[in-house]
N, C-alpha and C positions, 0 to 999 in steps of 0.2 A: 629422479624425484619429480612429481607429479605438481600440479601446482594448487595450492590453496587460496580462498577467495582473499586473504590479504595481496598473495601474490599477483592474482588476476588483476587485482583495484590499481598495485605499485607498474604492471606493466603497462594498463592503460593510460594512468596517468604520466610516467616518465615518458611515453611516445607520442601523449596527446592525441590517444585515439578513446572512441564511444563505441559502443557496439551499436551494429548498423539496425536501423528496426526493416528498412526496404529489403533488406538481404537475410532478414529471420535470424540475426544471430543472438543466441543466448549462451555463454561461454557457461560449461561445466566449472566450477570453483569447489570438488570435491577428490580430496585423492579416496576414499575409498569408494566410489561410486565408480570412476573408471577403472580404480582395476577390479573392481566387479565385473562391468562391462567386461574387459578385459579377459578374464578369466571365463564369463558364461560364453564368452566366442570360441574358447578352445584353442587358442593361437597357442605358438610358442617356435622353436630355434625350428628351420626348414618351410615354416609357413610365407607367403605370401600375401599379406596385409595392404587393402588400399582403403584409405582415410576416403570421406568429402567433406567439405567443409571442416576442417582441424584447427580453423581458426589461430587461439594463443596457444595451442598444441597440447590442451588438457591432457587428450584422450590420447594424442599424437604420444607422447610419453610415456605411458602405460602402456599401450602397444609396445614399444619400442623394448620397454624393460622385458616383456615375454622373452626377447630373443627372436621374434621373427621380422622378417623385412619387410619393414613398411614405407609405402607409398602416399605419401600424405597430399591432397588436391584442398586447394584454395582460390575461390576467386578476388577477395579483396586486395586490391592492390597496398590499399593501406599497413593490412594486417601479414602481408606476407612479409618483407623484412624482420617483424617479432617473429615470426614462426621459426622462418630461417635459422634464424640466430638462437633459438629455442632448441631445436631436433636435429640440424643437420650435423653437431659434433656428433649426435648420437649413428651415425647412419643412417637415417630416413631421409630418405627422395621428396621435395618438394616440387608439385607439379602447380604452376599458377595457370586457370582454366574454369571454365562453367561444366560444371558435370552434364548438364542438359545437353552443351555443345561439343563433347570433347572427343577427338577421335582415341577412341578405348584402345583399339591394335595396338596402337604406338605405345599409350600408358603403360599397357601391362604385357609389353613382349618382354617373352624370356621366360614366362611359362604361362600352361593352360591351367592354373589351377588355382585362383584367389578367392582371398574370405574378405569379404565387405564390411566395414566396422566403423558403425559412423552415427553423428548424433546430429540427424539430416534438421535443413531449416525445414519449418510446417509446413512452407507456404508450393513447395516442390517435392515433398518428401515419396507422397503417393504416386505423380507421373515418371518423378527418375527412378522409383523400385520397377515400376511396370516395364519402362523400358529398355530398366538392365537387362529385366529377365528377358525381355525379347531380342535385343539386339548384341545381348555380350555373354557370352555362353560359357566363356573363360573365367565369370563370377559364380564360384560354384556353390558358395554359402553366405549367406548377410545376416548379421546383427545391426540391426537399425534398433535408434531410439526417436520416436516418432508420438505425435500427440497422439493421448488418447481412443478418439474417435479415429485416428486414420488406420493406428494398429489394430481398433475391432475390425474394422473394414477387410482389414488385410487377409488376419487371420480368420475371417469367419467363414463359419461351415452354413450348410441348407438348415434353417429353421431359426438362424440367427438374426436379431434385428437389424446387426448394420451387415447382415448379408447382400450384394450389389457384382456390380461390375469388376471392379479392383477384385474381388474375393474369388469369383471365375476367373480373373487372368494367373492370378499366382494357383492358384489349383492348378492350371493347366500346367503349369510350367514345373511348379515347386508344391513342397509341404511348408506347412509354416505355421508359427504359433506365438501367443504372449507367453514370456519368458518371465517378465518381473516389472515393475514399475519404479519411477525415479521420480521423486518427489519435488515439488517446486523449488525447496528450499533450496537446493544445490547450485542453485543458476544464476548467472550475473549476466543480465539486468534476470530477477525474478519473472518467469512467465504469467500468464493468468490461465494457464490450458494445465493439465496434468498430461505426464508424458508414459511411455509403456516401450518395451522392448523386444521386440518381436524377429524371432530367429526362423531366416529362410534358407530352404537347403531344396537345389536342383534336383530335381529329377534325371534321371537316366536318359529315361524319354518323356515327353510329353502327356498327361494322364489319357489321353483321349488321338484318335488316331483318326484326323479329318483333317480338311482343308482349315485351319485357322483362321482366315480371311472370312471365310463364309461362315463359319461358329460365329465369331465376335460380331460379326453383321445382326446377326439373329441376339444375339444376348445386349448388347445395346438399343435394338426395338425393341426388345421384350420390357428390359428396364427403364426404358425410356417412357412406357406406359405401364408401369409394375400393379397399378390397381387393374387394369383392364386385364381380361382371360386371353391364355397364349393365340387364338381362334382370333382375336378382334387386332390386338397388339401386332401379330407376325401376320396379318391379311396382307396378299402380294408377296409374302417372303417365303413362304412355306404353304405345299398343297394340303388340303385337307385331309387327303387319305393320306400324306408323308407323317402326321400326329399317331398316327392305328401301325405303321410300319415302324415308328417308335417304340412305342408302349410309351406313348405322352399323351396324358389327359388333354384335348382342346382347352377344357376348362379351366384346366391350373394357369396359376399366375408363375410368371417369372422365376418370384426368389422361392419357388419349390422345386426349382431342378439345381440337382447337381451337375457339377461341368462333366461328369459323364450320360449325363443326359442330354444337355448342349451340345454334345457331341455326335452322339447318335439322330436327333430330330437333325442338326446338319447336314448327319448322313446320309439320311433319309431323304 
């Protein structure tokens, strides 16, 4: 059984805790909301499930009820004892840890093959997807629930406004898309941001086949001067006949290439 925002009000208050605003937490107070989540992640009995932030273990519970094994990560020292005491009859692993700092090997031995299910705080949501996808390859699918603006970012293609940096590195890595959006009202304390759900699934390889150090060099000066023309922005980063050895315009600005175009002017 999932928990309802009476229940969320009864555990805070009987523990004497608040949700932290430093640590971004807004506890899900909806059961059919996580097992929506739930359900659009595809989980169930064989799966591999790791939580971040599970907080009073809304979501932690709904997972759990799929059947698949989940790993739930929390850094408040406060809020861990409810959680415990919440999911671990169920069989869920709690891990007290900073997802930013956490050594992954150790979390997730015992198999290569986990789905990320998690209703990230705002304030981290965008550098810890980035640097799952870089440094933990054993996460092979995420469902994040992510504010608004972070999940356009995430998922956007060439031509999109909040097309940028974040939208190159997951291309490179993964496909990814909004999946559905969750409405303020679900949330204890109530957010002021609208949130969105955005499902990422690895790639095989990598979309583009170049040094990645030297791509990401090149698309962080690009964006870093997104009004200015690729010619002015990557001056010193890239030779002038390396844009003709492309097929990239000098001219064009940054958020008109796709990461396989990032790839190739690299190359070049």
């Amino acid at each position: 059984m999932t928990h309802s925002r009476v229940a969320i009000h009864e555990l805070l208050d009987r523990h004497g805790l608040a949700p932290s605003r430093a640590l971004g937490q807004n506890f899900v107070a909806d059961p059919n909301t996580v097992r929506r989540i739930a359900r659009l992640a595809d989980v169930g009995a064989g799966d591999s499930v790791v939580e971040i932030g599970a907080g009073l273990g809304s979501l932690t519970l709904a997972l759990a009820e799929t059947g698949a094994s989940v790993t739930a990560v929390e850094v408040d020292r406060h809020v861990l004892p409810v959680l415990r005491d919440q999911v671990e009859p169920l069989g869920v692993t709690v891990v007290e840890g900073d997802a930013l700092g956490l050594d992954w090997t150790r979390v997730l031995q015992g198999s290569d093959d986990w789905v990320l299910v998690a209703n990230l705080p705002y304030n981290v949501a965008t550098p810890l997807v980035l640097d799952l996808l870089d440094d933990v390859p054993a996460i092979r699918r995420m469902l994040v629930m992510v504010q608004l603006e972070a999940g356009q970012r995430l998922a956007a293609s060439v031509g999109d406004d909040q097309y940028g940096i974040p939208s190159v590195k997951v291309a490179y890595w993964a496909s990814a898309r909004l999946v559905g959006k969750v409405p303020a009202s679900v949330f204890v304390p109530r957010p002021k941001v609208e949130s969105v759900l955005v499902a990422i699934e690895r790639r095989d390889h990598p979309a583009v086949d170049t040094d990645p150090e030297r791509m990401f060099a090149l698309v962080r000066a690009g964006f870093g001067q997104r009004r200015k023309m690729l010619r002015r922005s990557l001056s010193g980063l890239v030779d002038p006949d390396a844009f003709e050895r492309a097929g990239i315009r000098p001219e064009a600005r940054a958020e008109e290439l796709s990461v396989e175009d990032w790839g190739r002017l690299a190359s070049a």
